[in-house]
C-alpha positions in Angstrom: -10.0 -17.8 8.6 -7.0 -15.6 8.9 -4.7 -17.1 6.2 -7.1 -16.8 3.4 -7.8 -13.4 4.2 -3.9 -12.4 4.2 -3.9 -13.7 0.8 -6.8 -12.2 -0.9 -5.0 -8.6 -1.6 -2.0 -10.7 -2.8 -4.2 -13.0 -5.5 -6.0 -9.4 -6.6 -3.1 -7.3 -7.0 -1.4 -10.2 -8.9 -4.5 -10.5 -11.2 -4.5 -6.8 -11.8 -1.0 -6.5 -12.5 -1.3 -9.6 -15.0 -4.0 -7.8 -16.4 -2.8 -4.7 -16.8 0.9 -6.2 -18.6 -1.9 -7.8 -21.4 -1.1 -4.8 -23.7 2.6 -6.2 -23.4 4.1 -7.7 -26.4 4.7 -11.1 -25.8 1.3 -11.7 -23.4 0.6 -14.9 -24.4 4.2 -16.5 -24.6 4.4 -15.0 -20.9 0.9 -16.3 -20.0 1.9 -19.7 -21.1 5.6 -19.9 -19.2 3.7 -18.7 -15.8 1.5 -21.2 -16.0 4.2 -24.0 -16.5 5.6 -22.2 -13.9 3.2 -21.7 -11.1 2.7 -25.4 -12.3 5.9 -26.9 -11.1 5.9 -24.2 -8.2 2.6 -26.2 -6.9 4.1 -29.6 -7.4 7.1 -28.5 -5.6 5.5 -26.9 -2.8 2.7 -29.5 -2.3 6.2 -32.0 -2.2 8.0 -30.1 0.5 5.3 -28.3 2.3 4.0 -32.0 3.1 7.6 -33.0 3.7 8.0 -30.2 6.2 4.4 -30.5 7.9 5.4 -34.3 8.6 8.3 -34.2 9.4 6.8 -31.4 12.6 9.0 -28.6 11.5 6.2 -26.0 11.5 2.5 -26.3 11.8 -0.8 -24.0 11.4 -3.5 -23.1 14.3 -6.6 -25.0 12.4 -8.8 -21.7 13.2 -6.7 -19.5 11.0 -7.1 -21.6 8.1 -9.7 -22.0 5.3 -9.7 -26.1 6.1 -9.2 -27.5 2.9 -5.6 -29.4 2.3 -3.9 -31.0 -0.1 -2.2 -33.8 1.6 -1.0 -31.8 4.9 -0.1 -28.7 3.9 -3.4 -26.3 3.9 -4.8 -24.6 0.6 -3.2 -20.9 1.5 0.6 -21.9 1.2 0.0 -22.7 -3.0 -1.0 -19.1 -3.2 2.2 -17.5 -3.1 3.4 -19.6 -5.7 0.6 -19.0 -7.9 1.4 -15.0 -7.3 5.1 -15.6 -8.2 4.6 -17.3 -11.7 1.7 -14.9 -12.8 3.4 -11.5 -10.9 6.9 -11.3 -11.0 6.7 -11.4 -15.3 3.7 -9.7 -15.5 6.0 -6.6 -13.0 8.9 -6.8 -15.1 6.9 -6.9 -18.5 5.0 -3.0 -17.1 8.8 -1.8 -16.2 10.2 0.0 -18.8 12.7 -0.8 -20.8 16.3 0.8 -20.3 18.2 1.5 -23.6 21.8 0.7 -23.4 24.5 2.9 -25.2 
């Protein structure tokens, strides 16, 4: 159980973060584009993850893994996306913003 471990601190630092940008203008508008995002992120990863599993180009010792799969690819690998659509807007939302001259 090794993979799901490595992503816990990744699926709670995203939540705070996403969290935390709520007092953002624009929250919801943002809330609904990550989750079309992390939506077609999950669809394209469950296409090519499977792809690549098949096709032998990489696989995962079955010990490190949580067990459950969609298709071949295992549960942990649609995590990353999930971070990406929710974190990387919810980030640039808490940067400030830089006045240009």
């Amino acid at each position: 159980m090794t993979y799901p471990l490595i992503v816990l601190p990744f699926l709670a630092l995203t939540a705070v973060v996403t969290a935390l940008s709520g007092r953002r203008p624009g929250f919801g508008r943002r809330m609904r584009a990550s989750a079309l995002t992390a939506v077609v992120l999950i669809l394209l990863t469950a296409v090519f993850d499977n792809a690549m599993i098949a096709a032998g180009l990489f696989t995962y010792p079955d010990e490190h893994l949580s067990g459950i799969r969609i298709g071949l690819a295992p549960v942990e690998d649609f995590s990353y996306p999930l971070c990406a659509a929710f974190g990387v807007p919810a980030v640039a939302a808490l940067l400030p913003v830089r006045r240009t001259r």
